[in-house]
C-alpha positions in Angstrom: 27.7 33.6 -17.5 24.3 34.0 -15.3 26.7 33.4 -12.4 29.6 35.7 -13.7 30.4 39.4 -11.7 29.1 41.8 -15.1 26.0 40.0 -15.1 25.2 40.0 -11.6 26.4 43.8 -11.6 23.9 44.6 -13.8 21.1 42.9 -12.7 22.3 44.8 -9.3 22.0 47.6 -11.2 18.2 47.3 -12.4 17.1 45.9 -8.9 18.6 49.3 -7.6 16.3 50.6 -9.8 13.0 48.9 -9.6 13.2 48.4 -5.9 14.6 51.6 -4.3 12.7 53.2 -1.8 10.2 50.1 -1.6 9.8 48.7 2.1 10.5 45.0 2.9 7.0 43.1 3.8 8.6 39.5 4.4 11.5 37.2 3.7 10.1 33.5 3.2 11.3 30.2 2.0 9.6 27.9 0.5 12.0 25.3 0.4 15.6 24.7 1.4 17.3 26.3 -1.4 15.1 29.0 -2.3 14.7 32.6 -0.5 12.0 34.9 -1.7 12.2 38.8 -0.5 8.6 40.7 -0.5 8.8 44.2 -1.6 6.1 46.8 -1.4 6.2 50.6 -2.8 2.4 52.0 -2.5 0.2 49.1 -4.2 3.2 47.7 -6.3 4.8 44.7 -4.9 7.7 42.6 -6.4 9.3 39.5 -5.2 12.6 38.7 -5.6 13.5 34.9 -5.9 16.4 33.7 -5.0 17.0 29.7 -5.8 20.2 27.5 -4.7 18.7 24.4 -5.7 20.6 23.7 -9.0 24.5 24.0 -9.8 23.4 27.7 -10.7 22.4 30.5 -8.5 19.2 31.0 -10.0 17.0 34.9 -10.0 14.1 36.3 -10.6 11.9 39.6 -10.1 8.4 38.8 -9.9 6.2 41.4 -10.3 2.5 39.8 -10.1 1.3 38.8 -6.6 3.0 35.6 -5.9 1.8 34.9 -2.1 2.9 31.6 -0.5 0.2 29.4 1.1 0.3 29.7 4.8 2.7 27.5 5.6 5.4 29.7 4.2 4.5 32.6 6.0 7.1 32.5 8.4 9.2 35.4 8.9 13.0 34.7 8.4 14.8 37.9 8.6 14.0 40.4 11.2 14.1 42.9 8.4 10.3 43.3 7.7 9.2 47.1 7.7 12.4 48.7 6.4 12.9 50.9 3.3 15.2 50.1 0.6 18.3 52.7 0.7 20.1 51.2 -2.1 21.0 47.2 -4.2 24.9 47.3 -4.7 27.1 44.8 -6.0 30.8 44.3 -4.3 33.6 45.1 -6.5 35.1 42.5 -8.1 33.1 40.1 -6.1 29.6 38.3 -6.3 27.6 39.7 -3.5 24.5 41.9 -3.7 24.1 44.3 -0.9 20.7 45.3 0.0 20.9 48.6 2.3 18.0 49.2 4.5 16.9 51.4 7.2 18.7 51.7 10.7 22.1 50.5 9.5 20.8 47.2 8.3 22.1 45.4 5.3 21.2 41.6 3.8 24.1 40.1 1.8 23.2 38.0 -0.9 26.1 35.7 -1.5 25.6 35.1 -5.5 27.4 31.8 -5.7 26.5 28.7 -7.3 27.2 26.0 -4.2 28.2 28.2 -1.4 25.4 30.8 -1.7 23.9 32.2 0.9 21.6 35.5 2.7 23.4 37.1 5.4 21.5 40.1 7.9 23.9 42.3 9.6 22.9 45.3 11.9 25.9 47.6 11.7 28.5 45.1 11.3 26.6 42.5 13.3 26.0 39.4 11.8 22.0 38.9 13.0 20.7 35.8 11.2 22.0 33.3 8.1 19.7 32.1 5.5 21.4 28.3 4.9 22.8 27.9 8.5 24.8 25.0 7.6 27.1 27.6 6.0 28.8 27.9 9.2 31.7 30.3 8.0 29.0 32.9 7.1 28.3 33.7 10.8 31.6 35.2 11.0 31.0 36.8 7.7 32.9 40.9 7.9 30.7 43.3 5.8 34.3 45.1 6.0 35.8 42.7 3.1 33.2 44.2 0.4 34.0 46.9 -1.7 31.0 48.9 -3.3 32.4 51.7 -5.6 31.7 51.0 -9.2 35.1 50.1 -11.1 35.7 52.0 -14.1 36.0 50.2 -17.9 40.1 50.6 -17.3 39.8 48.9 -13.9 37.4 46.2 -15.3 40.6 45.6 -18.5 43.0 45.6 -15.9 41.1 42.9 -13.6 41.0 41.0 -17.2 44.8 40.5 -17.7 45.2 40.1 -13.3 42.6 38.1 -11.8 42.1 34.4 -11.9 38.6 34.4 -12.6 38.5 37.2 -15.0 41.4 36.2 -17.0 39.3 32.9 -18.4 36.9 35.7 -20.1 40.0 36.1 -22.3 39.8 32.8 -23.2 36.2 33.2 -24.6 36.7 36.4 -26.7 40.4 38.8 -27.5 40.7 42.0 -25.0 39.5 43.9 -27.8 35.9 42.7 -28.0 35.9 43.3 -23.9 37.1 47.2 -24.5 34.1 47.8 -27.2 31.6 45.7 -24.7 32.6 47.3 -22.1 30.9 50.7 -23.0 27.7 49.1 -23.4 28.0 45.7 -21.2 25.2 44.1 -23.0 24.0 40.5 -23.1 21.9 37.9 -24.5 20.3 34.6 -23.8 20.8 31.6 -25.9 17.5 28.9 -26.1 20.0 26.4 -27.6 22.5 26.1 -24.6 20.6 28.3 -21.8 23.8 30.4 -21.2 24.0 34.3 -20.8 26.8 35.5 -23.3 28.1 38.7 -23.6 26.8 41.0 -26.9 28.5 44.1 -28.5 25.9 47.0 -29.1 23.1 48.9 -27.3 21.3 46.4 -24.6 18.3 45.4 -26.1 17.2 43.1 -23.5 17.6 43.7 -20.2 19.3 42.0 -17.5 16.6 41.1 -15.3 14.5 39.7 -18.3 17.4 37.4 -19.1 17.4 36.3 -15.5 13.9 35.6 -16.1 14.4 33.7 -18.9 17.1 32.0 -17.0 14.8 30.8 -14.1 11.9 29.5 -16.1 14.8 27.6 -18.6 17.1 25.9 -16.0 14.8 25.4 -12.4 12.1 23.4 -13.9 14.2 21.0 -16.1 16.5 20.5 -13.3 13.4 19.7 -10.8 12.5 17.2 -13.4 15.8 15.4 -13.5 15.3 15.6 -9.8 12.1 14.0 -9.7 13.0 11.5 -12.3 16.1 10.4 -10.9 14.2 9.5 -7.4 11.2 7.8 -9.2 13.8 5.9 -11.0 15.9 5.1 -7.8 12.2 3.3 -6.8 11.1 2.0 -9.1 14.5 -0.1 -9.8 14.9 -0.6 -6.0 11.5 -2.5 -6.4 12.1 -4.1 -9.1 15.3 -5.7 -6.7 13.3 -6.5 -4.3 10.5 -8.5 -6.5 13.4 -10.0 -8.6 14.0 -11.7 -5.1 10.7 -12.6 -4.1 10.6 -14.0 -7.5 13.6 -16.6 -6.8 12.3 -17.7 -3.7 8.9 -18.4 -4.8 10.2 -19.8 -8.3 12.2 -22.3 -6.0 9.2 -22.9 -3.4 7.2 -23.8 -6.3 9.8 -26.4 -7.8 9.4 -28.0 -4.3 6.0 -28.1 -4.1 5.6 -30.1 -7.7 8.5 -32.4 -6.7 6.5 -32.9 -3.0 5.4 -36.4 -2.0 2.2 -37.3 -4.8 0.1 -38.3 -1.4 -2.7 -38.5 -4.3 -1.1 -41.5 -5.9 -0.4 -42.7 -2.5 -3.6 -42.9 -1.9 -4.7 -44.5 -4.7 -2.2 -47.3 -4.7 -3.6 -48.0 -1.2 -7.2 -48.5 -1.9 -5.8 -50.7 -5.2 -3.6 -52.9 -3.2 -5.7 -52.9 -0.2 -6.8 -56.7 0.0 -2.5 -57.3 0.6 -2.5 -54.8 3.4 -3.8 -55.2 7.0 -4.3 -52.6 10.3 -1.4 -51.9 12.0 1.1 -52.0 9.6 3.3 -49.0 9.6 4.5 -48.8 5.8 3.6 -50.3 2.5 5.9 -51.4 -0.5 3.8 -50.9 -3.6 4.4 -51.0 -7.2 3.1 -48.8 -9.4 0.6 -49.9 -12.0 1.5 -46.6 -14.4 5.5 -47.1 -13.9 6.5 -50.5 -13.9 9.3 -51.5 -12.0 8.7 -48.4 -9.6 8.0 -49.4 -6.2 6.5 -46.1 -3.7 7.2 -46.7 -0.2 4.3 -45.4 1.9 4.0 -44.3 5.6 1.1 -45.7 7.2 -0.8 -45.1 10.6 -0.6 -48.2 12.1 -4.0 -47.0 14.4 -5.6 -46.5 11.0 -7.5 -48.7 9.0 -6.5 -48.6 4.8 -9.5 -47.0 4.0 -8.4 -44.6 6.7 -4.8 -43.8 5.8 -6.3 -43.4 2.4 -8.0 -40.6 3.1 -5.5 -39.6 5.2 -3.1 -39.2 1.9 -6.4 -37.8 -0.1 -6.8 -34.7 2.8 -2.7 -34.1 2.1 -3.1 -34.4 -1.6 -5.8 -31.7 -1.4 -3.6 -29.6 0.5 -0.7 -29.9 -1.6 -3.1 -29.1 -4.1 -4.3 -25.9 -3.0 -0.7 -24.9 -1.8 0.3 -25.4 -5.1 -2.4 -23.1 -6.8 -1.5 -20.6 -3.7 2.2 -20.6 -4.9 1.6 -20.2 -8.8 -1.1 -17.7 -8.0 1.4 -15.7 -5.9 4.1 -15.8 -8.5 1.8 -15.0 -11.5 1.1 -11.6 -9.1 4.7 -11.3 -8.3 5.6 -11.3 -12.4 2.2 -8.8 -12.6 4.3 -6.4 -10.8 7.3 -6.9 -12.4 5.8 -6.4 -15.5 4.2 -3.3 -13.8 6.9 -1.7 -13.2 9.0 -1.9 -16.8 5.9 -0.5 -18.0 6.1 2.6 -15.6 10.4 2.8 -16.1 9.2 3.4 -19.7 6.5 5.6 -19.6 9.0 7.8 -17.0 11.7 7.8 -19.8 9.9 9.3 -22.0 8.6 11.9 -19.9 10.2 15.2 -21.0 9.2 18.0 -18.9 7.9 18.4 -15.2 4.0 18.8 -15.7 4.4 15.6 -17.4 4.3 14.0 -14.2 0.8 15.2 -13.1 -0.6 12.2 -16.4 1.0 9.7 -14.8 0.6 7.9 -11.6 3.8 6.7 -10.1 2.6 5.3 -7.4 4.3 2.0 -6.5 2.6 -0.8 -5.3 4.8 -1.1 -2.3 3.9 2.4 -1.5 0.4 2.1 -1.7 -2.3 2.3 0.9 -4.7 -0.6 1.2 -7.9 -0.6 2.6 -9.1 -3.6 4.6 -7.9 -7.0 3.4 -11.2 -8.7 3.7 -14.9 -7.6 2.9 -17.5 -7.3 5.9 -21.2 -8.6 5.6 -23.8 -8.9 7.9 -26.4 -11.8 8.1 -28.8 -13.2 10.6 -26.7 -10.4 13.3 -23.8 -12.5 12.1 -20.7 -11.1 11.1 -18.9 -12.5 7.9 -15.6 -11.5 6.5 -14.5 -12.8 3.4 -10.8 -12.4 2.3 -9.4 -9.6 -1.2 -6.6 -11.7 -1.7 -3.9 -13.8 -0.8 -2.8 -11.3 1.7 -6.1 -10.4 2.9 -6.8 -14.6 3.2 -3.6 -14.6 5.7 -4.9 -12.0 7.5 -8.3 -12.8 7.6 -6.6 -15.8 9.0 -4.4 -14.4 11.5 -7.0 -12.4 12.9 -10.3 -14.9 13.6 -10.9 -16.2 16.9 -10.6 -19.8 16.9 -14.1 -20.5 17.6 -15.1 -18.7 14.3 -16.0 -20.9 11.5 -13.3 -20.9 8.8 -14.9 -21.7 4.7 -12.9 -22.3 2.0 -14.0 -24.1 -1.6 -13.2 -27.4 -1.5 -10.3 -28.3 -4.4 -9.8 -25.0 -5.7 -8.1 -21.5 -5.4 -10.7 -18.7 -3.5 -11.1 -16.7 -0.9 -11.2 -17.4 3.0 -14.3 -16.7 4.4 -14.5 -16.6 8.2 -18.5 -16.4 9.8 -17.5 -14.3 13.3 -19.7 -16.3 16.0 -18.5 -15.1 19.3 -19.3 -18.3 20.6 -22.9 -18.8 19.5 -24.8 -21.3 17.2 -24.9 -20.9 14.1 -28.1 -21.3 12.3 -27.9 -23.8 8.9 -29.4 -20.9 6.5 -26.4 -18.7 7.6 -24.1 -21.8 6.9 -25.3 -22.5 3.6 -25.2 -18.6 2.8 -21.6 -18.3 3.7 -20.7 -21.2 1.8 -21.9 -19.8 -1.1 -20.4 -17.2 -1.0 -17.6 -19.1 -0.5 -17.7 -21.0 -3.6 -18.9 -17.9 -5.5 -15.4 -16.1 -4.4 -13.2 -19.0 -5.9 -12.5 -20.6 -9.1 -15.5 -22.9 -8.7 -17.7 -19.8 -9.0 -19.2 -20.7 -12.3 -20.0 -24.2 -11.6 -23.7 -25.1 -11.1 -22.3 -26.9 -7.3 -19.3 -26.7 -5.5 -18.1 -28.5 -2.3 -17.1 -25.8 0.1 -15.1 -27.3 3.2 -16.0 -26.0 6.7 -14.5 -26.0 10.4 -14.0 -24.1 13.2 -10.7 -21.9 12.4 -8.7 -23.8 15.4 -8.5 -26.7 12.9 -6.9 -24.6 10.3 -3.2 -23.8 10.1 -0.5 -21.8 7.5 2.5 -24.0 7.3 5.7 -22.3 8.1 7.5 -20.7 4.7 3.9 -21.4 2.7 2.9 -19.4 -0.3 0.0 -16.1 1.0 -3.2 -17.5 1.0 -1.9 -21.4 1.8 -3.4 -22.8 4.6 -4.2 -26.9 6.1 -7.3 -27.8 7.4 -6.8 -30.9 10.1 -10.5 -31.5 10.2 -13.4 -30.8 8.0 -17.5 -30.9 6.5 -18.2 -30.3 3.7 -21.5 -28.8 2.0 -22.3 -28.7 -1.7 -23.9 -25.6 -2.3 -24.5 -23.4 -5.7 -22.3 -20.3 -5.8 -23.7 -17.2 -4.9 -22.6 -13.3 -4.9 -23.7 -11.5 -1.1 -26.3 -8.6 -1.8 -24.4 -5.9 0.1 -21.2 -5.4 1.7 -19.4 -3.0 3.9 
C-alpha cells in the first residue's frame, strides 16, 4: 500500500507540513532512478528522496545533512531559490504537487514504473527528471485536481473506481467508513507492506515511508548486485568449461604424439644395421615384441645424428607436455575458484556483506608486468611469472637477446636483453641460475639450463602458454640460484 493514493495523501500531508515556507537549495541525482530535493528553512535542512529504482516508488525525508560528493552537485531543475507555497496531492490520483514561487510547480509522478519529476512554469512544461518518459513533456498540469475529497467522496470512489474498488477486496466498506476518520497505518517487518489500521495514528506517515526505504532499497540493491555477480561468475565459469575441453583434448594429443624418445633409442640400439643416407628405418621393438616403429631419418645425417635429432624432439614434447598439464591444472584452479566464490555469494544475505568479500574475477583482474626485471653487469634480464608472462616475454625479446630455459623441466623463460653486445661468462652463468632456480629443477644441487639466441626459439602454432622449441642450443650446468634484487 506504500504506493496506494491514502498513503501518498498523507505523506503529502506531513511534507506540507514540515516543508512549507522552506526555500529549494538544489535538485540532484545521484543515480538514474533516484531524485533528491534540498530544502532549507533558516539552519534546518531536509532532503527529500525520491527512488525509482525498485518495482516500488520508494520515499524518504532526511532530516540530517546528507550532502552528495561533488560529482552530484549538478543542478537539475532550474528551481533552486524558491520558497515552498504548499505539497498537494491530486485527487484521486498519485501525484504530489510541490508549489513554489513565481507560478512554478514540480510534479512528482508517484508511480511505481512510470514515475517521474516534472517542472512547469505556469503551465509550461520546463524540464523532465527521467527524459525517456517522453509522454511527460506534453504533461497538462490542467488534468490534476487538488481539493481534498471528503470521507463520502473517498466511499463513493470505493464502490466506482477500478483501482479503489480492489481495497474492498482486502477489508468490507465498513472497516473503510471507521478508517476513514482517522486514516491511519502501520508497517509490517514480516511482509514490508503498509496496511491500513483502525484507531488514532500512532505512527506517522513519513516514519513508515522511512521504514519503507531502509526495508525495501537495500535488499533490492542486493539482489541487484548478486544477480550481476552471479551472471559473471557463471559466464566465466562457460568460458573455462571451454578452455578446459580444448586443452583436455590438446593434452590427449600430446601423450598419444610420436615417442621420438624411443625413437631415438631404438636407433643408437640397432645402429650397426643402419647406414648414412638412408631415409627410414624398420625397427622392432625390444619392450613390445612383434611391434615394428617405422622411423623417419635424415638421410644427410649420420645415426648418431638423427638420434639426437629424435632426443632434441623428445625434450620438446616433453616440456610441451608439462606446459599443457600445467596450464590445465591452472585452468581447473579457476574453476575451482569460482564454485568457491558462487558459494560464498549465496550465502551472502545483506548488501554490506559484499564489502568481506572480494569478487573480483580473475578475468577481470589487472596484472602487473608478466615478467620480473633485473639488472646485472648494465645488462638487462627479464625472467618470465608464468605461462602467460613466458609467451610474452617471448613475444616481446629481440632476436638477438639470449633466450634460457632449464633443460628437461617446467620453469620460467629468462631472456638476458643484449642489444647486440657480448655478453660476459659471469653474466651467463648468473642468468642461468636463475634460470634453473625459477623451475622445477630449483632444488637440485645442478641443473642443465639450455641457452640460445631467442631467433632459434619458436611457439608452435595451437601450443599450450609457456610451450616453446628451441632449434639450436648450449647448455651449462650451473647450481640454482635466487637474484638479490628485482624491479
Amino acid at each position: 500500500m506504500i504506493n496506494h493514493y491514502f498513503f501518498l495523501a498523507a505523506v503529502a500531508d506531513e511534507l506540507h507540513q514540515s516543508l512549507m515556507g522552506s526555500t529549494v537549495e538544489s535538485i540532484l541525482s545521484p543515480a538514474m532512478g533516484e531524485l533528491r530535493l534540498r530544502f532549507r528553512q533558516d539552519k534546518d535542512v531536509k532532503e527529500l528522496r525520491l527512488n525509482w529504482e525498485t518495482n516500488q516508488f520508494l520515499f524518504r525525508l532526511e532530516t540530517e545533512d546528507t550532502r552528495l560528493p561533488k560529482q552530484y552537485e549538478k543542478q537539475l531543475f532550474d528551481a533552486w531559490g524558491q520558497r515552498v507555497t504548499g505539497i498537494y496531492q491530486a485527487a484521486f490520483d498519485r501525484y504530489w504537487v510541490i508549489l513554489l514561487e513565481n507560478d512554478t510547480k514540480i510534479i512528482i509522478k508517484c508511480f511505481p514504473l512510470h514515475g517521474n519529476a516534472i517542472l512547469l512554469k505556469g503551465e509550461e512544461v520546463l524540464s523532465v527528471f527521467r527524459r525517456s518518459r517522453q509522454k511527460d513533456f506534453d504533461f497538462q498540469i490542467s488534468q490534476l485536481h487538488l481539493h481534498q475529497p471528503d470521507a463520502a467522496a473517498c466511499l463513493g470512489a470505493m464502490g466506482n473506481h477500478p483501482a479503489f474498488a480492489k481495497l474492498l477486496q482486502t477489508h468490507p466498506l465498513s472497516f473503510w467508513e471507521n478508517w476513514l476518520k482517522h486514516r491511519s497505518f502501520l508497517w509490517e517487518d514480516t511482509s514490508w507492506k503498509v496496511m491500513p489500521a483502525l484507531g488514532e495514528r500512532q505512527t506517522s506517515a513519513l516514519e513508515i515511508s522511512e521504514k519503507a526505504f531502509r526495508a525495501i532499497l537495500p535488499a533490492f540493491l542486493f539482489r541487484q548486485k548478486r544477480d550481476a555477480a552471479l551472471r559473471q561468475i557463471e559466464q566465466q565459469e562457460r568460458q573455462l568449461l571451454s578452455k578446459i575441453e580444448i586443452a583436455e583434448t590438446s593434452l590427449l594429443q600430446l601423450l598419444d604424439a610420436v615417442d621420438y624418445q624411443t625413437q631415438g633409442q631404438l636407433l643408437l640400439s640397432h645402429m650397426h644395421l643402419l647406414h648414412t643416407g638412408a631415409k627410414e628405418a624398420n625397427l622392432e621393438r625390444w619392450d613390445q615384441p612383434d611391434t615394428v616403429v617405422r622411423i623417419k631419418l635424415d638421410p644427410a645425417l649420420t645415426v648418431v645424428e638423427n638420434a639426437n635429432r629424435l632426443f632434441q624432439k623428445a625434450k620438446n614434447q616433453h616440456i610441451a607436455r608439462e606446459k599443457q598439464e600445467e596450464y590445465l591444472s591452472h585452468l581447473l584452479e579457476q574453476k575451482e575458484h569460482l564454485e568457491a566464490q558462487k558459494h560464498v555469494l549465496l550465502g551472502l544475505e545483506r548488501l554490506r556483506d559484499f564489502k568481506k568479500v572480494d569478487f573480483t574475477i580473475a578475468k577481470g583482474q589487472k596484472i602487473g608486468q608478466p615478467w620480473r626485471v633485473f639488472r646485472l653487469h648494465g645488462f638487462e634480464i627479464w625472467i618470465g611469472k608464468s605461462a602467460m608472462g613466458n609467451d610474452e616475454l617471448l613475444r616481446r625479446g629481440h632476436k638477438d637477446d639470449i633466450w634460457l630455459h632449464a633443460r628437461d623441466v617446467s620453469g620460467s623463460h629468462v631472456l638476458i636483453r643484449n642489444a647486440g653486445r657480448k655478453i660476459p661468462q659471469p653474466l651467463l652463468e648468473s642468468a642461468a641460475s636463475w634460470a634453473a632456480f625459477y623451475s622445477k629443477g630449483k632444488n637440485e644441487q645442478w641443473c642443465p639450463v639450455s641457452y640460445t639466441e631467442r631467433k632459434y626459439v619458436r611457439k608452435p602454432k595451437g601450443a599450450a602458454p609457456g610451450a616453446a622449441v628451441v632449434d639450436r642450443e648450449n647448455v651449462l650446468i650451473v647450481p640454482p640460484m635466487a637474484p638479490s634484487s628485482s624491479e
